[in-house]
C-alpha positions in Angstrom: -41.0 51.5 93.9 -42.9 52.8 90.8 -46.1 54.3 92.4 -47.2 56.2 95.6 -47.5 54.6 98.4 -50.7 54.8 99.9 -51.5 53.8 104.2 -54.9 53.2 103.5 -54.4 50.7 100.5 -51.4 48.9 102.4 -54.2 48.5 105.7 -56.7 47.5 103.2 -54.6 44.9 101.4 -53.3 43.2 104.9 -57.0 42.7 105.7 -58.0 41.2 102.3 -55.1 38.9 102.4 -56.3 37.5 105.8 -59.7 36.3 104.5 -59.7 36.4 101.1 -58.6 34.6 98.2 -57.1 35.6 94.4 -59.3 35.4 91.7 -59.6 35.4 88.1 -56.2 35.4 88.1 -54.3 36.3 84.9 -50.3 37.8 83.6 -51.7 41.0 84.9 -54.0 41.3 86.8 -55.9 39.4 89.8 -59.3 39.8 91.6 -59.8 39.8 95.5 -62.9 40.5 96.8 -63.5 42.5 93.8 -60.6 45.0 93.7 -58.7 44.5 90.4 -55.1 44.2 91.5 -51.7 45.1 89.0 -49.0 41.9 89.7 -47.4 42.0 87.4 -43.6 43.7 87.3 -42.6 42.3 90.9 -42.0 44.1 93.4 -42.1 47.6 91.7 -45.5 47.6 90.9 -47.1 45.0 91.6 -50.2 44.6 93.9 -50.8 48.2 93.0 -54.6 49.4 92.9 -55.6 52.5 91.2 -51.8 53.8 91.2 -51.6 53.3 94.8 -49.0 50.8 96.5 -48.8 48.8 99.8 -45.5 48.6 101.7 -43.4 46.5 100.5 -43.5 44.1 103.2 -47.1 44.2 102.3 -46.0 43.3 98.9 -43.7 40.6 99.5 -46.6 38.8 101.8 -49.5 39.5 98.9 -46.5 37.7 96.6 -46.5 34.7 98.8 -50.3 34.3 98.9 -50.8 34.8 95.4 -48.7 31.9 94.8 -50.5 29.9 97.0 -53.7 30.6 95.3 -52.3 29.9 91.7 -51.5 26.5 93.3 -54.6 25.8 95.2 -56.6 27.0 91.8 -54.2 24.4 89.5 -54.8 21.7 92.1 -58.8 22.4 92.4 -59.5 22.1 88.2 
């Protein structure tokens, strides 16, 4: 893993993903609930914020629900 791990960001992160969705999403970055994520470089960095990481568990779920946003965003245009 490329940056620090951080508890608070991982607990943070795990309650975003519950009720929140991805925005504004781009190759790099994504918006949710208005904390500009890093997703990009899978698993190593991504869904960093401000150099800190989630578990990786915490990663691998973000992954999944990013990927259903993309799709729900495609379908909705």
């Amino acid at each position: 893993m490329n940056n620090k791990y951080s508890e608070a960001w991982d607990k943070k992160l795990k309650e975003l993903l519950k009720t929140e969705d991805f925005k504004n999403i781009n190759h790099y970055n994504a918006d949710l609930w208005g904390f500009i994520i890093w997703i990009t470089n899978h698993p190593y960095a991504s869904f960093t914020y401000r150099g800190l990481r989630p578990s990786r568990f915490t990663i691998m779920e973000a992954k999944k629900k990013l990927d259903r946003d993309i799709v729900k965003q495609i379908t909705n245009e």
